[in-house]
C-alpha positions in Angstrom: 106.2 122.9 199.0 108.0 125.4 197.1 111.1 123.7 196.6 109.3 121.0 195.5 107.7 122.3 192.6 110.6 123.8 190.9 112.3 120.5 190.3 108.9 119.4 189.0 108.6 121.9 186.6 112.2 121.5 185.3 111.8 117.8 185.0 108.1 119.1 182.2 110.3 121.2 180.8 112.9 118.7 179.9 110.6 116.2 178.6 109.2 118.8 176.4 112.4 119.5 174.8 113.6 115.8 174.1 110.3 114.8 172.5 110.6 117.8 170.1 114.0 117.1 169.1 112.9 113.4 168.5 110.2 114.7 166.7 112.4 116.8 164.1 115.1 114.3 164.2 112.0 111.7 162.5 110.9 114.7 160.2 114.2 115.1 159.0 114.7 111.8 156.9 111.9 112.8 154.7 112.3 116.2 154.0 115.7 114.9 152.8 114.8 112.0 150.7 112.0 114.7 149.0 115.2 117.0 148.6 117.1 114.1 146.5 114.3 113.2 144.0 115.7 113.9 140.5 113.9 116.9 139.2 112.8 115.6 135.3 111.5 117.2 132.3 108.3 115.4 131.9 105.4 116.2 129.0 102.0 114.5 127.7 102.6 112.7 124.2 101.7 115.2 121.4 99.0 113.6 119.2 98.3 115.0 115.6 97.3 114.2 112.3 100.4 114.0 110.1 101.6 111.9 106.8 102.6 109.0 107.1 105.6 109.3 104.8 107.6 106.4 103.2 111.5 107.6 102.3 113.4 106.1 99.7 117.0 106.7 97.9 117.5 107.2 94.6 119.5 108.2 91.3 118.0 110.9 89.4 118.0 109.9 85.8 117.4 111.5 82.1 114.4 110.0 80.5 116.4 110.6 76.8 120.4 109.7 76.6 122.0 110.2 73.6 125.7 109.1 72.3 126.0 111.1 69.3 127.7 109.6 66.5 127.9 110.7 63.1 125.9 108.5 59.8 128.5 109.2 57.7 132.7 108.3 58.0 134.5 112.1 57.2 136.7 114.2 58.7 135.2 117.1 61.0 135.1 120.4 59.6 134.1 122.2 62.9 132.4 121.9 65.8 129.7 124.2 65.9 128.3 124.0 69.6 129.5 125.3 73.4 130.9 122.7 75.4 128.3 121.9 78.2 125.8 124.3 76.6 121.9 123.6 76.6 120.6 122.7 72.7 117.3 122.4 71.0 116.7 119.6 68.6 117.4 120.0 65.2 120.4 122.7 66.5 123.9 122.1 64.1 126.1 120.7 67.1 129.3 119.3 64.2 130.2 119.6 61.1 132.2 117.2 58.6 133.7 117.9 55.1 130.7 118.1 53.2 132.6 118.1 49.3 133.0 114.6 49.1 129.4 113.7 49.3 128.8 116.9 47.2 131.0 116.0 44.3 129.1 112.0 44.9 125.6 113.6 44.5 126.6 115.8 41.6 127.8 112.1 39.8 125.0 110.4 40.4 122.8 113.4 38.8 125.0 113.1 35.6 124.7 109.4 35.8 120.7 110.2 35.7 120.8 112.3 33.0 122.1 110.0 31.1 119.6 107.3 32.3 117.1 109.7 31.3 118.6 110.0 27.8 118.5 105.9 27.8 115.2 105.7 28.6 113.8 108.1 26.4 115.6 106.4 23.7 114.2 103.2 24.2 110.7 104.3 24.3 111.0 105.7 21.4 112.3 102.3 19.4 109.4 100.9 21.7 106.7 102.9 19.9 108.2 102.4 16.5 108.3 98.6 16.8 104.4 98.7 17.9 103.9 99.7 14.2 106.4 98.3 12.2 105.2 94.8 13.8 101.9 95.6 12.2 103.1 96.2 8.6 105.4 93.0 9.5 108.3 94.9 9.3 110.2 93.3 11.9 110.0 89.9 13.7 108.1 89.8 16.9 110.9 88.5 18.6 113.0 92.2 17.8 109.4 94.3 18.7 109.5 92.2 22.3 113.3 93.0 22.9 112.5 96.5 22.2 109.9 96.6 24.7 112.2 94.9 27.0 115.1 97.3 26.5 112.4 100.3 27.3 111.3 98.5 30.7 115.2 97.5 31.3 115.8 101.2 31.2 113.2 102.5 33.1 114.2 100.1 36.1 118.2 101.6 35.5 116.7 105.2 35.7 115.0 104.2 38.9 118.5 102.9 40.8 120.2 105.5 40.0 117.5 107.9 41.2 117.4 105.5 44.8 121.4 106.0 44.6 121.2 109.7 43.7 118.8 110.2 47.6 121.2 108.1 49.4 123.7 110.8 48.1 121.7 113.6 49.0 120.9 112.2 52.6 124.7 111.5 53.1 125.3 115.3 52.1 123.2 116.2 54.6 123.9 113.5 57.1 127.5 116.1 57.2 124.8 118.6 59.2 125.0 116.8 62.4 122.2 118.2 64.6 120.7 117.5 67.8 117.6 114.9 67.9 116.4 116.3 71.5 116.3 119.5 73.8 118.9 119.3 76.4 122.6 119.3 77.7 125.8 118.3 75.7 128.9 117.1 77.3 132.6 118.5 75.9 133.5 117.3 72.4 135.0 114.1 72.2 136.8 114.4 68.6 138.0 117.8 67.7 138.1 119.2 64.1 140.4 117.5 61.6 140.1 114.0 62.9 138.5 111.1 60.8 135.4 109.7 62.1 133.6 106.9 61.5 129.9 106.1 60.8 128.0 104.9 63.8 130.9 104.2 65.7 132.8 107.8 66.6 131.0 109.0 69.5 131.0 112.8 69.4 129.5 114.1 72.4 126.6 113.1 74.9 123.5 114.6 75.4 121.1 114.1 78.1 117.4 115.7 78.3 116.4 118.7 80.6 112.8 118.9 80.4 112.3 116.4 82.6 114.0 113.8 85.1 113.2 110.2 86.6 113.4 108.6 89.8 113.3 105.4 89.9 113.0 103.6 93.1 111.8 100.3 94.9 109.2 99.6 97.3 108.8 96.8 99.3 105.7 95.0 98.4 104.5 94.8 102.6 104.8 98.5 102.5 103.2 98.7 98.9 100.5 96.2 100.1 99.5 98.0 103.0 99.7 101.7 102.1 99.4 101.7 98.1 98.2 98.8 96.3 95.0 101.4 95.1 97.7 103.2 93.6 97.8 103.7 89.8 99.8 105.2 87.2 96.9 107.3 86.4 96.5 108.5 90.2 99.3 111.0 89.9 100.2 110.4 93.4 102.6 113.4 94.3 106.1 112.5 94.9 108.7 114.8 97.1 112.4 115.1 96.7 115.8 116.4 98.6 118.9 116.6 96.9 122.2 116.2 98.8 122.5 119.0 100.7 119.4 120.6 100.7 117.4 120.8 104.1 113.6 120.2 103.2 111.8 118.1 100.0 111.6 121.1 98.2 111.0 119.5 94.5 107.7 118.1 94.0 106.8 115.8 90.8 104.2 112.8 90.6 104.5 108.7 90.8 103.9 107.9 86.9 105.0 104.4 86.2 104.7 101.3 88.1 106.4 98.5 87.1 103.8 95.4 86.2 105.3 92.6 88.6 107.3 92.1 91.7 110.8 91.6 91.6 111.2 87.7 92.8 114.5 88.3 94.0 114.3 91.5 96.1 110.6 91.3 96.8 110.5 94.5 95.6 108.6 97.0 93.0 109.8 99.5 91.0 108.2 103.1 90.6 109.1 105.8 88.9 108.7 109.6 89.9 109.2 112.1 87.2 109.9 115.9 88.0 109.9 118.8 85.7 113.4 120.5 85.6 112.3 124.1 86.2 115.9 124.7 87.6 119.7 123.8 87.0 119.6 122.0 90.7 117.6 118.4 89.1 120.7 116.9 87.1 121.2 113.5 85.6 123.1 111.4 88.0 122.6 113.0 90.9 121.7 111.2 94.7 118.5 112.0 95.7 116.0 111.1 98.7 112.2 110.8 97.6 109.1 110.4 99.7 105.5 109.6 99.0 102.3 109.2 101.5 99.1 108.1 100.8 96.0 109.8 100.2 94.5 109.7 103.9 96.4 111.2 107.1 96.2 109.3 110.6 96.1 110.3 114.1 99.6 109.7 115.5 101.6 110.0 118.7 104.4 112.0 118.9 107.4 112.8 121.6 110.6 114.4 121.0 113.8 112.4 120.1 115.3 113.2 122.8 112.9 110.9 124.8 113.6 107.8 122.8 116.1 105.3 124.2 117.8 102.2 123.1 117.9 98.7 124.7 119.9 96.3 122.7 117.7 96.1 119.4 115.0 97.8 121.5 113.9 101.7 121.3 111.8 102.6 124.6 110.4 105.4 126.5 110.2 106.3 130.2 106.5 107.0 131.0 105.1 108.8 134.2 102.8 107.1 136.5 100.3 108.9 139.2 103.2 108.7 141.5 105.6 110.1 139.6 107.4 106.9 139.0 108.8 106.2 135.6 107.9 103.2 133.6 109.5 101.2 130.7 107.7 101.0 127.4 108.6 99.1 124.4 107.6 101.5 121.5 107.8 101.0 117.3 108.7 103.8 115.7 107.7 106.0 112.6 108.3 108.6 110.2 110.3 111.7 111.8 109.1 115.4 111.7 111.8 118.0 112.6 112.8 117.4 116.0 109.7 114.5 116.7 109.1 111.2 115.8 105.8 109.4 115.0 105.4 106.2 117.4 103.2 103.5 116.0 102.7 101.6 119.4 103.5 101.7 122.9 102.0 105.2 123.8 98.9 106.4 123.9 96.9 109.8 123.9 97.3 111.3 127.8 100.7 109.6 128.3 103.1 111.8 130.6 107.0 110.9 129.5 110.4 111.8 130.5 111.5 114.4 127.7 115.3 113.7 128.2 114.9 110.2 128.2 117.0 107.5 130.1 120.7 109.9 130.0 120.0 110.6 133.7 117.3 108.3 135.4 116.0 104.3 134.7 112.8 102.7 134.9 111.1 102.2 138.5 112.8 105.8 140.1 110.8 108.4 141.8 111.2 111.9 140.1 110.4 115.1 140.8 108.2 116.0 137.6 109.3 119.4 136.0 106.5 120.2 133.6 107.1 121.6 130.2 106.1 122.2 126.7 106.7 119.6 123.8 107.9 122.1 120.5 105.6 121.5 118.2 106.5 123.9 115.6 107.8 121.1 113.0 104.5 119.8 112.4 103.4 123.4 111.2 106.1 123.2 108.6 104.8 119.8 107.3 103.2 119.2 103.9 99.7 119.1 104.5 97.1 116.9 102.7 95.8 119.7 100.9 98.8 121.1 99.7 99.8 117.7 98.1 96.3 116.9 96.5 96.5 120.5 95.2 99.8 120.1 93.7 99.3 116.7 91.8 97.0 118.6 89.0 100.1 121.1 89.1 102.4 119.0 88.5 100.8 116.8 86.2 100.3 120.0 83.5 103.6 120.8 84.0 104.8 117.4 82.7 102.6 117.4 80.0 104.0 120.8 78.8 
């Protein structure tokens, strides 16, 4: 009996031992395929209120541009302003030879003198002949020349008088001054040279109190975001100069042109800054933006989870089993390091934060959760701040 059961128990024991390592050998396929899923940044959507900006390009522009040119033809005397220098109107900016005009003035006051003399002369022989053709000293046909001659001389006195203020403006027209507060350019025509009236330009001068930006809209955007929009609104109006990191100037929307451009299908609007600063020059590229009154509820996910499909931009989505999805999404304004998306997404959505660079639509992931950054939208404009600054701005303008 004994050496009976020993082979038994050998023959238990063996089983035993093969069905465990068939056992581990079927464990061992799945601990290995849950070893290869792709660990993924994934993140629910951000939703917040935020502006719905519309950004535009644009040439800043003076609202005054002057080419100055002299009234009179002369020869410049001196030129009596810093090249590049900031003016105020009525300032002496050139100077021409002012002794011709002066020695012209001075004949034409001789010349009235005499006229005077004329004149007086005449009404004299006028008087007399009012008398004498009583007593029937003279004809009637001498009294009437006499009072003819008086009126003859009267009308003499008065074109040489006309002649004698052209003169005098002429003199003065050698004082040539600025007609605006702002910036000239270098001179043109340096002292001794011969200019010409209304032709010679001298210098230019642009205005600094204030600059335009004009810019187009197209009328679908206008149509669906501003048509309530007036002149008289004083909707606030942001702008970035080249090189500049944030829309840091702040005017308000003050014209709108009165039709649609046919051809473009575009209208014009103007935003007008106040030039507090050196940085708003004439000329200069700029980027402008402007938002309605009202903010929205939006979706937002990083950049970084925003992929492209030919013409397409899409993001990978989440499911319940951790299996990422294609979605076709239409995109909006950006905010720092997010961007607004108009459709596609909704509130609760779980996405892939680095996007398609490493995974596709339909693969198992091993989610990795994390944090959107949301710090740009703290650094947005809020709805307050531009309602606040419209009244700002608009008493700034008008000063």
């Amino acid at each position: 009996m004994k050496s009976f059961k020993l082979p038994l128990v050998a023959m238990l024991s063996a089983a035993t031992l093969l069905a465990s390592c068939s056992s581990e050998q079927a464990d061992a396929p799945q601990g290995a395929a849950q070893q290869q899923l792709q660990p993924i940044d994934v993140a629910s959507v951000v939703t917040a209120d935020v502006v719905d900006w519309s950004n535009f390009t644009t040439r800043l522009q003076a609202p005054q541009t002057v080419e100055l040119r002299p009234r009179v033809s002369g020869v410049i005397e001196s030129i009596e302003f810093t090249e590049g220098s900031r003016v105020k109107k009525g300032d002496l900016l050139v100077k021409l030879d002012p002794r011709p005009f002066a020695a012209e003035v001075n004949r034409l006051k001789a010349q009235r003198d005499a006229a005077k003399a004329a004149l007086k002369q005449a009404q004299l022989e006028e008087r007399r002949s009012s008398s004498l053709r009583k007593n029937k000293a003279i004809s009637a046909e001498e009294a009437d020349a006499r009072v003819f001659q008086a009126q003859q001389r009267r009308a003499e006195l008065a074109s040489v008088e006309a002649a004698l203020e052209s003169a005098r403006l002429n003199l003065e027209f050698t004082a040539i001054r600025s007609p605006l507060n702002g910036n000239t350019s270098n001179a043109f025509i340096q002292p001794g040279n011969t200019v010409n009236a209304n032709s010679s330009v001298l210098t230019n001068l642009v205005s600094t109190e204030q600059v335009h930006a004009y810019f187009d809209i197209d009328e679908r955007t206008w149509n669906a975001q501003f048509s309530d929009v007036t002149a008289d609104t004083q909707l606030a109006v942001y702008l970035q100069l080249t090189g500049e990191d944030d829309y840091g100037h702040m005017g308000v929307l003050d014209f709108i042109d009165n039709r649609v451009d046919f051809n473009t299908g575009t209208l014009r609007v103007r935003g007008t800054f106040p030039t507090d600063s050196n940085k708003l020059r004439p000329g200069s590229f700029a980027r402008v933006r402007i938002a309605p009154h009202q903010q929205t509820s939006s979706i937002l996910v990083p950049e970084t989870a925003i992929g492209t499909d030919l013409k397409n931009r899409f993001v990978l989505t989440v499911d319940a089993e951790n299996k990422l999805e294609y979605r076709l999404v239409t995109l909006g304004t950006r905010i720092g390091s997010l961007r607004v998306v108009k459709t596609g997404l909704k509130e609760g959505d779980r996405i892939a934060v680095n996007g398609p660079a490493r995974v596709g639509p339909g693969m198992p992931i091993q989610p990795r959760d994390v944090e959107v950054d949301t710090s740009a939208l703290d650094k947005k404009i809020p709805l307050t701040r531009i309602e606040a600054t419209i009244q700002t701005n608009a008493v700034a303008l008008a000063e």
